[in-house]
C-alpha positions in Angstrom: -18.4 51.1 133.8 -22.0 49.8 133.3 -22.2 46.0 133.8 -24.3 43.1 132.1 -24.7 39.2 133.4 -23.6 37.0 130.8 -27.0 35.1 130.2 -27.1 31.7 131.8 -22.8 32.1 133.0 -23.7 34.4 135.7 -20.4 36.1 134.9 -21.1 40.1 135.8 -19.2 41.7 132.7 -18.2 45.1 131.6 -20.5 45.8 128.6 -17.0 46.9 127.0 -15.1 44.5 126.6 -11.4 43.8 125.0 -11.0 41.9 122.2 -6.8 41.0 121.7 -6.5 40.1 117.8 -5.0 43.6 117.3 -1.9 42.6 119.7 -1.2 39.6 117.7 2.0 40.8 116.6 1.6 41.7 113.0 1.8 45.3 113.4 4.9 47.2 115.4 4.3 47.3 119.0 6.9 46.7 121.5 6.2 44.9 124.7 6.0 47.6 127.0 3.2 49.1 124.8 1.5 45.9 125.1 1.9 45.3 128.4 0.8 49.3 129.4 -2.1 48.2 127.1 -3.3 44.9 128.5 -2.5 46.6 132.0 -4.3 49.7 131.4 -7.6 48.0 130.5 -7.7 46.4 133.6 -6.7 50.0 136.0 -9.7 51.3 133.6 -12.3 48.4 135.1 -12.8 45.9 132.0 -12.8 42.7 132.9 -13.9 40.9 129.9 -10.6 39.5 127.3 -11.1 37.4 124.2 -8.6 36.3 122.1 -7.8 32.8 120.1 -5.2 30.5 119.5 -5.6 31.8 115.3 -4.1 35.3 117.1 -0.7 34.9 116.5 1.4 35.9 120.1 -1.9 37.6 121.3 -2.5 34.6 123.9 1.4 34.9 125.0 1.2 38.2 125.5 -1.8 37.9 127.6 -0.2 35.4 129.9 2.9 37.7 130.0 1.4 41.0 130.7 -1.5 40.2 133.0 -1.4 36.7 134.0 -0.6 37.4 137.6 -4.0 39.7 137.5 -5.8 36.6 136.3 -8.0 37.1 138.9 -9.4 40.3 137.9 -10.7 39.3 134.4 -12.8 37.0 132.6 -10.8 35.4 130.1 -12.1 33.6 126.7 -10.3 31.8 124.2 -11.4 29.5 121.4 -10.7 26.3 119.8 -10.5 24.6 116.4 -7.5 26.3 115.6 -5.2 24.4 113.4 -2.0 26.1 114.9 0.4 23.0 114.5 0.0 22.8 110.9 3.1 22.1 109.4 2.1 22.5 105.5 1.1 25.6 104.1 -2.0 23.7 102.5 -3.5 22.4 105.8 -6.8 23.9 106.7 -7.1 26.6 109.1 -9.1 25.0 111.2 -9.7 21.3 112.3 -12.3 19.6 114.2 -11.5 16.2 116.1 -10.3 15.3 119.1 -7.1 16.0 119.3 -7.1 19.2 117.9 -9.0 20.3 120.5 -7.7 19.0 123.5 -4.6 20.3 122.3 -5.7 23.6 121.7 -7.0 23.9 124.9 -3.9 22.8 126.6 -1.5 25.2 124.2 -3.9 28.1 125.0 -3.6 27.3 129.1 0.2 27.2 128.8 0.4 30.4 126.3 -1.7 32.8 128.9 0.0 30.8 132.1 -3.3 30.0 133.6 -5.1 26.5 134.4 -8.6 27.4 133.4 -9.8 29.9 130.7 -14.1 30.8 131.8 -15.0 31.0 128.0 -14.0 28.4 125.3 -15.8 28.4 121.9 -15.8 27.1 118.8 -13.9 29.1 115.9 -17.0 29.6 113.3 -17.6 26.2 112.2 -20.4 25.1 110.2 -23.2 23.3 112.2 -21.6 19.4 109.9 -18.0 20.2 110.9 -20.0 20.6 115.1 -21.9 17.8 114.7 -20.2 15.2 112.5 -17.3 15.7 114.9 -18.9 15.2 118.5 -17.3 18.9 118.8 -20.0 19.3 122.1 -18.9 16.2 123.6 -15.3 16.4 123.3 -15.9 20.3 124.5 -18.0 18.9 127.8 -14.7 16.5 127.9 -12.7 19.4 128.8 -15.6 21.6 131.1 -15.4 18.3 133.1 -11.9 18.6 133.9 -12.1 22.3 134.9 -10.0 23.7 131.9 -13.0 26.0 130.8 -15.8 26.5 133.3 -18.7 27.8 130.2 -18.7 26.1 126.4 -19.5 28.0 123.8 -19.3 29.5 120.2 -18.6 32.0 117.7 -20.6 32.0 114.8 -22.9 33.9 112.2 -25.9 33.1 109.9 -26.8 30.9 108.6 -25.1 28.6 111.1 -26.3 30.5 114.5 -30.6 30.0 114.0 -29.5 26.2 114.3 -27.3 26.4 117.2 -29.1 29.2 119.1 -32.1 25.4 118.6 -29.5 22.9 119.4 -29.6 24.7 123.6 -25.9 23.6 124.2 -23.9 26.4 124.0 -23.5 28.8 127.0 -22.6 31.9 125.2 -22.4 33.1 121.5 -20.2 35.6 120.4 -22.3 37.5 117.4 -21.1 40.4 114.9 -23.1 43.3 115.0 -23.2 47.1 114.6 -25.2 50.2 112.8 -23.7 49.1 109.7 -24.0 45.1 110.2 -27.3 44.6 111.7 -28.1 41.2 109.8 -27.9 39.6 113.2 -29.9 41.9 115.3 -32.9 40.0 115.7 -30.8 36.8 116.5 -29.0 38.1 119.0 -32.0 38.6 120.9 -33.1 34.9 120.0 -29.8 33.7 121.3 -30.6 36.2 124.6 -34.2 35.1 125.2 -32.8 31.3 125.0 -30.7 32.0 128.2 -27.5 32.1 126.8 -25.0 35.0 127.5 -23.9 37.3 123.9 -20.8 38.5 122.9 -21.1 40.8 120.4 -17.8 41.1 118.1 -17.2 43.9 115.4 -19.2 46.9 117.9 -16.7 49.9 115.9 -17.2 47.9 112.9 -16.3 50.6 110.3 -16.7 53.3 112.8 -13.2 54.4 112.3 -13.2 53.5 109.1 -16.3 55.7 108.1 -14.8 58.8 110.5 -11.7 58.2 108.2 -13.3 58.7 105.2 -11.1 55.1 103.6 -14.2 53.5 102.9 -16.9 54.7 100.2 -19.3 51.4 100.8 -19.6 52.7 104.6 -19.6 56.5 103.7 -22.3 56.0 101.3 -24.2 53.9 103.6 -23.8 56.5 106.7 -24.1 59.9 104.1 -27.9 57.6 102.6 -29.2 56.8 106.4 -28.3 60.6 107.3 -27.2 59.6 110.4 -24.9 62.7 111.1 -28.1 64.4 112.1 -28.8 62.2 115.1 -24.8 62.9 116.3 -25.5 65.5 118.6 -21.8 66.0 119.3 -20.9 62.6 119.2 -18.0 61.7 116.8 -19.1 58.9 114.4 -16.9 56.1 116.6 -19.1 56.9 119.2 -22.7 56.9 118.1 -21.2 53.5 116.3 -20.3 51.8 119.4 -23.0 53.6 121.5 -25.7 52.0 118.9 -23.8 48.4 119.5 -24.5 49.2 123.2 -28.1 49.8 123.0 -28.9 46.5 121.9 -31.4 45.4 125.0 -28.9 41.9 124.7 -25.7 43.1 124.0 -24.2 41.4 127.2 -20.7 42.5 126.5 -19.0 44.0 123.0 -15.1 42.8 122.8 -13.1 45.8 121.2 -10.0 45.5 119.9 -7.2 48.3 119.2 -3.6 48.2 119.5 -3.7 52.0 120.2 -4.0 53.3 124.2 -5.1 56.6 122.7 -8.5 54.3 121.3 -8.9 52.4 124.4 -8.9 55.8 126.4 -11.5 57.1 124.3 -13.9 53.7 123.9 -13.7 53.7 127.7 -15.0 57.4 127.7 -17.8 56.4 125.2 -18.6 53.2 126.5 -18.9 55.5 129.6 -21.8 57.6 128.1 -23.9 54.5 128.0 -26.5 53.5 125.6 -28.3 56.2 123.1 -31.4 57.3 123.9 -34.4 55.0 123.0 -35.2 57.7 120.1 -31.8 57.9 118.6 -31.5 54.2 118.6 -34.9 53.6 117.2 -34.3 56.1 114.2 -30.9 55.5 113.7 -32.3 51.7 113.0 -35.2 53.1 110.7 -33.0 55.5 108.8 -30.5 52.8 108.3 -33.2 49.9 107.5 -34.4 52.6 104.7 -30.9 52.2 102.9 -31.1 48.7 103.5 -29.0 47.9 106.1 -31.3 46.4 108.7 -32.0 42.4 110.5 -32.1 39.6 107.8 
């Protein structure tokens, strides 16, 4: 399984990563499924997990299933996460202090380990970051060992600003075929030194196979992109384009099915499309509209 460095972490990841929201707990899945999940990854070489405290029992399962491999992964988690809310109209997320030091210190106990090597920020806006000393109280904990890189989910029109502020060691970014408004700043976030995590690589890959959602349909049927297939199901020219990004470090992708993860390994395994495909998958598609804001 091809391998990236995360920018400026030096972490050597799997370009395929696992993302665990889809093991959170709000679809049937008994334990043993998770754990031959979680476990399975692993035998299969990933070694990139990200999950969040917002993911219901994803972090517990983690720690249950595969905290005694801890040493064979690179774990991230993230932080902001209003978890301990105790009134329906609290906010979902929260940004002092004590929030955070108590997320971190939930999420350590939840995936029974003492350090986790990627902690970010939960999409905040760039006042909720700044008005809260979020940086320092996040450089608070990387002193103390509890996360060794600090870093940040995020989108536009948030990321131009922190991708300028130079603090963050990683972002994770959406991107895909059919969401390519960050394209061009992942490879500003890239060229900055920082490692990217791209989230959302299948994003309505699946969906668009299925035939459940018109918008993407319409958009994939416009750009004609089952021309440039070549075999390929539509799942995996999506995730293969997410994978020719020249800066896509590592793309988390989630599924609570082992039937999926068997066959993103096997695409992931093809590698990157060609330099042609790519290139006039992105001009067919920037024709319809979809393309870098």
């Amino acid at each position: 399984m091809e391998k990236r460095v995360l920018g400026r972490t030096g972490l050597t990841v799997t370009q395929l990563g696992f993302g665990a929201m889809e093991i959170r707990g709000h679809r049937e899945m008994s334990e043993e499924d998770v754990g031959r999940l979680l476990n399975g990854l692993l035998d299969a070489g990933i070694n990139f997990v990200d999950t969040a405290p917002d993911y219901g029992i994803s972090e517990e399962r983690i720690g249950r299933h595969i905290g005694s491999r801890r040493s064979e992964y690179y774990l991230a988690t993230k932080c902001g996460c209003n978890i301990f809310a105790t009134k329906p109209d609290e906010p979902h997320h929260v940004w002092n202090r004590d929030l955070l030091l108590r997320n971190i210190d939930e999420s350590l106990r939840r995936l029974k380990t003492d350090y986790v090597d990627i902690w970010q920020c939960h999409n905040p806006s760039v006042e909720d970051v700044v008005n809260n000393g979020v940086v320092d109280v996040m450089r608070e904990v990387q002193a103390t060992g509890k996360t060794k890189f600090i870093s940040i989910s995020s989108t536009s029109p948030h990321l131009a600003e922190y991708i300028e502020m130079g603090c963050f060691d990683t972002f994770q970014i959406p991107y895909s075929a059919l969401e390519r408004r960050h394209e061009d700043l992942i490879t500003r976030a890239a060229e900055s030194g920082a490692g990217v995590i791209i989230r959302g690589g299948v994003a309505k890959g699946r969906i668009a196979e299925d035939r459940n959602d018109p918008g993407a349909v319409d958009t994939w049927t416009k750009a004609g992109l089952d021309d440039l297939l070549g075999g390929m199901s539509r799942a995996e020219f999506i995730l293969r384009f997410t994978l020719s990004h020249p800066y896509c470090h590592t793309t988390i992708v989630g599924t609570a099915n082992i039937v999926h993860l068997k066959n993103n390994i096997e695409y992931a395994a093809h590698g990157p499309l060609t330099v042609d495909i790519y290139e006039e998958a992105k001009r067919r598609l920037a024709e319809t509209g979809i393309r870098p804001e």
